[in-house]
C-alpha positions, 0 to 999 in steps of 0.5 A, a space after each residue: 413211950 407215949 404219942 405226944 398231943 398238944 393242946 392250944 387253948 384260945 378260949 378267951 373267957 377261961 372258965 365261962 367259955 362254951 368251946 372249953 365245955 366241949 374241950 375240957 372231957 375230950 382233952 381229958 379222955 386223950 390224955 389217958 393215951 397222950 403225953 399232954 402239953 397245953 398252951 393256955 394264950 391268954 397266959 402268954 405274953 404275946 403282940 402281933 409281929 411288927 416291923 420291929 420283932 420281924 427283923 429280929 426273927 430274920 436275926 434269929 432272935 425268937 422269944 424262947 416261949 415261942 421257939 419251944 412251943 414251935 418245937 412242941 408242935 413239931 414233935 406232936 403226934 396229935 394237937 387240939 385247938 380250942 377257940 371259938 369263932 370270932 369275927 368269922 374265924 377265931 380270936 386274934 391270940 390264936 393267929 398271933 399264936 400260930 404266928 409266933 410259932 410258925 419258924 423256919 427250920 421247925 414247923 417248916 422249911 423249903 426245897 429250893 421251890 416251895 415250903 415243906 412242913 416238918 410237923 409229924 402230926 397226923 390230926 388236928 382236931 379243931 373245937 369251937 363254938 359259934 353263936 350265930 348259926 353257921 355250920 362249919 363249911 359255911 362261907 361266912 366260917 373262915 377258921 376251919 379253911 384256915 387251919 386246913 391251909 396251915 395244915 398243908 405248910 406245917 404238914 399236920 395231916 388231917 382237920 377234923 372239926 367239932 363244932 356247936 352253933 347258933 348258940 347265941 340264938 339257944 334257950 340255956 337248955 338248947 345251949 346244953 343240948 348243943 355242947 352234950 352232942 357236940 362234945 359226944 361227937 368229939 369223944 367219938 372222934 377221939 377213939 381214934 384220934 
């Protein structure tokens, strides 16, 4: 039976997207061992929590995308997210993604003092393109510490992420550069992902 990945896509500009250039061969080099299932948000009829749709999920009502997805990431041996970094983390669809999926007795649970994650994956790898030039570890890039934080909730294991930057400030030419290194990084890292 094949290792399940999934594959959460947030690049907003769909086929113009730089992070899609870098994610397009790698996902594609992990499906040759991965069952794939991938969530492309812009696809997906979501709003952010509000008072309203929060009390329903207190009621167990969960619209059934979500309760599958949080499913699907549960059951996930590998994931890849794609976006790219906006306002120093990553568009807003991915949190309130996350948000929708982030179920109590699915992605996570609590022992009578904190929360326990019940994802069984072991790696996340996180792929993204930032126009201005800030490496990842950077104060200013707040969506790498942020997925290392849900990592810890929702027990995914390991971050590892593949990045191209200053990409706004590149010729065409350096822009290119910048997604062949970045894209030969991740399928180095997908050998064993």
């Amino acid at each position: 039976m094949m290792k399940k990945l999934v594959v959460i896509d947030a690049c907003i500009r769909g086929e113009e997207s730089r992070t899609r250039r870098i994610a397009a061969p790698i996902v594609e080099a992990l499906s040759r061992r991965y069952a794939v299932t991938s969530y492309k948000l812009a696809d997906f009829p979501m709003e952010p929590l509000t008072a309203k749709t929060y009390a329903e999920r207190a009621a167990g009502i969960v619209p059934a995308w979500a309760r599958e997805a949080a499913k699907a990431v549960a059951e996930a041996d590998r994931i890849v997210i794609a976006a790219p970094f906006w306002d120093m983390s990553f568009p807003a669809l991915l949190r309130t993604f996350l948000e929708h999926i982030s179920l109590y007795d699915i992605t996570f649970t609590d022992n009578g003092r904190s929360c326990v994650g019940l994802c069984k994956c072991e790696k996340v790898m996180y792929i993204t393109t930032r126009g201005m030039n800030i490496p990842t570890g950077d104060p200013r890039e707040q969506a790498t510490p942020y997925l290392h934080a849900l990592s810890t909730l929702w027990d995914l294991g390991v971050v590892l992420t593949v990045a191209a930057w200053n990409m706004d400030y590149s010729t065409p030419e350096q822009m290119d550069e910048k997604i062949e290194a970045a894209t030969r990084f991740g399928l180095k890292l997908a050998e064993t992902f």
